[in-house]
C-alpha positions as CSV (number, residue, x, y, z in Angstrom):
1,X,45.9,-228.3,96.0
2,X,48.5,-229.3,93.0
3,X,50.6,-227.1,94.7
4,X,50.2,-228.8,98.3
5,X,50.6,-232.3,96.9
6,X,54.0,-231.7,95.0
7,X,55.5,-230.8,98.3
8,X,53.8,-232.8,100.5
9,X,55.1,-236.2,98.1
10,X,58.7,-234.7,97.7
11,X,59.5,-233.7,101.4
12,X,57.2,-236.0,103.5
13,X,59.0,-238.6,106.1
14,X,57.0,-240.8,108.9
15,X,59.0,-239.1,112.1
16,X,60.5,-236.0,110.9
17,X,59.3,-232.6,111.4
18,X,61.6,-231.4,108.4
19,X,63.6,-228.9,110.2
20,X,67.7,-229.1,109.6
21,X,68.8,-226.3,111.2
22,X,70.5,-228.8,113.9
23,X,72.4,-230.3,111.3
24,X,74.3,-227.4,110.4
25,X,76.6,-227.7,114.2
26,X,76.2,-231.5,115.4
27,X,79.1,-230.3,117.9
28,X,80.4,-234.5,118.2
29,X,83.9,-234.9,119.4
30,X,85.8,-235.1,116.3
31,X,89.7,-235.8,116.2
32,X,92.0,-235.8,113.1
33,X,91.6,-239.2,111.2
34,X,94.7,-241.6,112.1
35,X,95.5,-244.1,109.7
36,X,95.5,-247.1,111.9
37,X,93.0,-250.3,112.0
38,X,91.0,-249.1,115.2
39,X,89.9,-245.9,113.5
40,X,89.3,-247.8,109.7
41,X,87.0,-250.0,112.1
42,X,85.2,-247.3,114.0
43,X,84.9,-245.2,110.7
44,X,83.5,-248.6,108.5
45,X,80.8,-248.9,111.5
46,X,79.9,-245.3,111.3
47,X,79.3,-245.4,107.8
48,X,77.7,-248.2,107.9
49,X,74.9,-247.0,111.0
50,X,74.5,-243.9,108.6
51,X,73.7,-245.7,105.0
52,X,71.2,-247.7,106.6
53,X,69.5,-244.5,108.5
54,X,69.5,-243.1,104.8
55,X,68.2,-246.2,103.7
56,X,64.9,-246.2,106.1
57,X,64.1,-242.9,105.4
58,X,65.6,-241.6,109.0
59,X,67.8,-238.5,107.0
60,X,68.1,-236.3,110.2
61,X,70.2,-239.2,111.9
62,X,72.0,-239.8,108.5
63,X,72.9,-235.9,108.0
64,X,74.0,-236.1,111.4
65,X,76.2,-239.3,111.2
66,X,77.5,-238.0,108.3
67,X,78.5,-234.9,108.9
68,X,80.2,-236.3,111.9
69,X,82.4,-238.4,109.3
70,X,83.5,-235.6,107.1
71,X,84.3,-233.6,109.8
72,X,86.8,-237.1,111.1
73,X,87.8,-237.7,107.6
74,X,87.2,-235.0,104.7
75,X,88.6,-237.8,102.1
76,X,85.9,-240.2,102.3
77,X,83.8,-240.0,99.3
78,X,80.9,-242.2,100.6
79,X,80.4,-239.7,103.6
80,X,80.6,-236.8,101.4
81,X,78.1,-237.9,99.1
82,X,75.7,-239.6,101.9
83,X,75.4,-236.1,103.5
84,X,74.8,-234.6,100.3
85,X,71.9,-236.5,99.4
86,X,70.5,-236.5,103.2
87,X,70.5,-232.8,103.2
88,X,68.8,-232.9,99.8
89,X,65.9,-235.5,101.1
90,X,65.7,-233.1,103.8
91,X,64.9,-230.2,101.7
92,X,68.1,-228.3,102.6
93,X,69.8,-228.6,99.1
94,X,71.4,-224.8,100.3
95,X,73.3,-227.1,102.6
96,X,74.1,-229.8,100.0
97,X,76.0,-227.4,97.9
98,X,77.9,-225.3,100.4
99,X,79.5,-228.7,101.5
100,X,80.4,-229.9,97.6
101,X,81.5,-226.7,97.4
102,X,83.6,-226.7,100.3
103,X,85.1,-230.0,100.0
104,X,88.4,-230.9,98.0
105,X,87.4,-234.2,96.3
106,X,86.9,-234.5,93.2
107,X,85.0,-237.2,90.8
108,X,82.1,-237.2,88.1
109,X,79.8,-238.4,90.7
110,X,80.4,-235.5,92.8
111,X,80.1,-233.4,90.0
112,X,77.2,-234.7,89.0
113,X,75.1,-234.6,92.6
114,X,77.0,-230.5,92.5
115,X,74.9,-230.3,89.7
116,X,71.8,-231.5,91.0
117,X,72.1,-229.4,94.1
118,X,73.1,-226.5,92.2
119,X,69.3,-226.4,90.7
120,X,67.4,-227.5,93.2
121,X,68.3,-223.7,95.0
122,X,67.3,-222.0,91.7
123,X,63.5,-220.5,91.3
124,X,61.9,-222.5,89.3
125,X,61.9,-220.5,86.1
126,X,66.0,-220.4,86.6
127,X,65.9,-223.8,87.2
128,X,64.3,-225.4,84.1
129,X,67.2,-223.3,81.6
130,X,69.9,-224.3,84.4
131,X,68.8,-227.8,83.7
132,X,68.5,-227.9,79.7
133,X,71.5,-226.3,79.3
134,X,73.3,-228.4,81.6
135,X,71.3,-231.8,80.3
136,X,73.0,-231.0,76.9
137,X,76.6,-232.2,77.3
138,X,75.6,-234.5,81.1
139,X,73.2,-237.1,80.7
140,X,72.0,-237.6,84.3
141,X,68.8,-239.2,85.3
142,X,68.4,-237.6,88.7
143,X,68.5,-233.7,86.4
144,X,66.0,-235.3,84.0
145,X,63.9,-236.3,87.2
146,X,64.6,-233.0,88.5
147,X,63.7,-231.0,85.5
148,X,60.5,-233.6,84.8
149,X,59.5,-232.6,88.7
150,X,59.6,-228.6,87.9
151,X,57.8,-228.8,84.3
152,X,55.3,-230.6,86.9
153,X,55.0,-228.0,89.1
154,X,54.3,-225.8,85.7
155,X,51.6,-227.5,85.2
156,X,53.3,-229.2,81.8
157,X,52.1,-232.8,81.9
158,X,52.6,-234.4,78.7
159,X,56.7,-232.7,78.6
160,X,57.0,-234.1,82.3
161,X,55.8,-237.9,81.5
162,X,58.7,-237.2,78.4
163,X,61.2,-236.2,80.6
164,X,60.8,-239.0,82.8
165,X,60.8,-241.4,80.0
166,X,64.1,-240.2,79.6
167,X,65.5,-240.4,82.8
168,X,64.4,-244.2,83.1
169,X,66.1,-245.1,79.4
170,X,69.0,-244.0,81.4
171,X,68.8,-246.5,84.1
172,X,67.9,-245.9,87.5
173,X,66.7,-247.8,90.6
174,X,63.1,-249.9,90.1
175,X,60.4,-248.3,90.6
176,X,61.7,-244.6,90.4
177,X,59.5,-243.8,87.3
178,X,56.2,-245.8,88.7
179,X,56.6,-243.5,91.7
180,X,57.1,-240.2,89.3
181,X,54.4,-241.1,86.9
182,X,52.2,-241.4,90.3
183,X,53.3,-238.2,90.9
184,X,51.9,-236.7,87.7
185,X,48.8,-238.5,87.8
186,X,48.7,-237.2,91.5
187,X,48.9,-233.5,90.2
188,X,46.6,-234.4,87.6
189,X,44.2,-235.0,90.0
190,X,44.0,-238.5,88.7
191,X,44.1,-240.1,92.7
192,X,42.9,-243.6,91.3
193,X,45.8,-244.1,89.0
194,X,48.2,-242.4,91.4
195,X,47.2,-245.0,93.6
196,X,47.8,-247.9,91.4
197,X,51.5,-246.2,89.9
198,X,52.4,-246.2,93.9
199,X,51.5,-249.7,94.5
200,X,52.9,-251.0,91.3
201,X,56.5,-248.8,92.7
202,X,56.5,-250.9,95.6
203,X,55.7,-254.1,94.3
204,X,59.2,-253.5,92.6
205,X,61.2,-252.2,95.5
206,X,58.6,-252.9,98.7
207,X,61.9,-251.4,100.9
208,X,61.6,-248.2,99.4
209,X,60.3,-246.1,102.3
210,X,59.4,-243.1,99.9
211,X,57.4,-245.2,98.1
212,X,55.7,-246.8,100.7
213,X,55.0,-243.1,102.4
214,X,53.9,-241.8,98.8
215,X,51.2,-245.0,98.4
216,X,49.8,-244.0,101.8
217,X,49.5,-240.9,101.2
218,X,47.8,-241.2,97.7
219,X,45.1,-243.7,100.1
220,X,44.7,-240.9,102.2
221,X,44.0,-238.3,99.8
222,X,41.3,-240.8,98.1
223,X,39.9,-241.0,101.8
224,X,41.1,-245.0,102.6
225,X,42.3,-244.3,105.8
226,X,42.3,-247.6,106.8
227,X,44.8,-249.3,103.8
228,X,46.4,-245.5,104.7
229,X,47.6,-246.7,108.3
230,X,47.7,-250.8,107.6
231,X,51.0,-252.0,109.0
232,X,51.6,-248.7,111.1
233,X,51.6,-248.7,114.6
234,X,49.5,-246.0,116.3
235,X,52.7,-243.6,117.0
236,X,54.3,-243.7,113.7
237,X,50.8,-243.7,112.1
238,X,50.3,-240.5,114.0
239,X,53.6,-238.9,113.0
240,X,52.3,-239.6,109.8
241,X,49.6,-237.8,109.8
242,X,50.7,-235.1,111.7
243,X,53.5,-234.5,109.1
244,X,50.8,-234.1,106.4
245,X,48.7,-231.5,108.4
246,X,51.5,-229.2,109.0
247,X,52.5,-229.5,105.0
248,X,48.8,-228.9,104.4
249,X,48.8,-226.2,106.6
250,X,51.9,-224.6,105.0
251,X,49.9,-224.6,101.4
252,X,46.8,-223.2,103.3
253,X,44.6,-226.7,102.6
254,X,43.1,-225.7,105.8
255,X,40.2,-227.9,105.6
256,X,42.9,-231.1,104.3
257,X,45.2,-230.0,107.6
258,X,42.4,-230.0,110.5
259,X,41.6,-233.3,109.2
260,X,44.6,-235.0,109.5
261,X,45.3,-233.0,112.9
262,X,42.3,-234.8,113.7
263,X,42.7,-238.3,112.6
264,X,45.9,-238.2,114.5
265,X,44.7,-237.3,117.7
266,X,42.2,-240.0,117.4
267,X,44.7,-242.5,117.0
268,X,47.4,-241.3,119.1
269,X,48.1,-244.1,121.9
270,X,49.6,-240.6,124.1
271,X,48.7,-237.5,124.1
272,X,49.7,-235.8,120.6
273,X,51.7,-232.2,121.6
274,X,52.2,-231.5,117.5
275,X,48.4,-232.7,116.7
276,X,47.2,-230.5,119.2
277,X,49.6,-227.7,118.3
278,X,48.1,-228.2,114.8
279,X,44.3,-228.3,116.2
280,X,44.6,-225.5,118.5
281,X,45.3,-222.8,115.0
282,X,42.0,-223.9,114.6
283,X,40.0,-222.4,117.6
């Protein structure tokens, strides 16, 4: 169960089945980049369209947008680093490095997200030296996140609640440390405070989609299906819940998966072809 609910907080989005293998070959039209006011303008646009997918949650889209705008124009930071942290949210940090790696820019920020992406496709017990080593001489609160996460999938509380002390005394966006220390108390099995950390995260930053979708989920795993799916309409409540049985199902929660297979077939305005999918492993 610890094991199911680290993943199933870190990768979970209402929508997305969390697949990237079409993001690798988007195949758009791309020309060279022409220094002229009509492509500034359509560029500025794109970018814009693909910080606010990012910023709902919608990384597929973002990945893809983004990629499209590297490929148009390798110089643009923005684009670089907004695919970068797409592919990251979508669990493809393989994909996140390769295109650092690949790319000719060059700034501390960029180093920096290298960095990040660099661990995240270590195993775990490669990962935590990686990351004290490297948290030594760069003082990063995404790699003291990142290294809080993994002593959490350790099973090392009190050092994970530490580590994430430290990464807020750096500064970082409201309500990232509510949501972590939900986490942990998450892990710990503590649903009750989880619930409250999750709430208190959005109170602080109530357009944080990752928050919101962590809060819901912390309902559902205290069985309040109802506050769970407030606010949702039936399909996206559905994707919801469908995106949590497969993620169970991956972790063998059998029992936690048929469930929410169920629950989202109930509520499903259409018929459901992934709850079914998911029900019919069942039979």
């Amino acid at each position: 169960m610890r094991r199911f609910l680290f993943i199933l907080l870190s990768c979970i989005a209402f929508g997305s089945d969390g697949q990237a293998s079409d993001l690798i070959n988007p195949q758009p039209e791309i020309r060279a980049y022409e220094n002229n006011s009509t492509d500034e303008l359509a560029l500025l646009q794109r970018l814009i369209e693909a910080k606010k997918f990012y910023a709902e949650g919608n990384y597929r889209k973002s990945a893809r947008l983004f990629s499209i705008i590297t490929k148009y124009d390798p110089t643009l930071e923005p684009a670089l680093i907004g695919l970068s942290e797409s592919y990251i949210a979508l669990d493809r940090s393989d994909m996140a490095h390769q295109a650092l790696s690949d790319s000719k820019l060059k700034s501390e920020k960029l180093r920096r997200l290298k960095l990040l992406a660099a661990a995240l496709v270590l195993p775990v017990e490669e990962r935590v030296t990686f990351l004290k080593k490297i948290l030594t001489r760069v003082e990063d609160p995404r790699l003291y996140n990142l290294l809080a996460k993994t002593s959490l999938q350790n099973g090392s509380f009190q050092e994970a609640r530490e580590t994430f002390q430290k990464a807020e005394a750096l500064g970082q966006k409201p309500g990232v440390l509510l949501n972590n220390l939900g986490m942990l108390e998450l892990e710990r099995g503590n649903i009750e405070i989880a619930v409250s950390h999750f709430a208190k995260a959005q109170e602080v930053a109530p357009d944080c989609i990752r928050f919101d979708n962590n809060h819901r989920l912390a309902l559902l795993l205290k069985g309040d299906y109802i506050s769970a799916l407030e606010g949702l309409d039936s399909n996206r409540a559905a994707d919801f819940l469908v995106d949590g049985g497969f993620i169970a199902l991956s972790q063998n929660e059998m029992g936690l998966a048929k469930l929410l297979f169920e629950k989202a077939n109930e509520i499903s305005p259409v018929f459901n072809s992934r709850a079914q999918k998911g029900l019919a492993l069942f039979e």
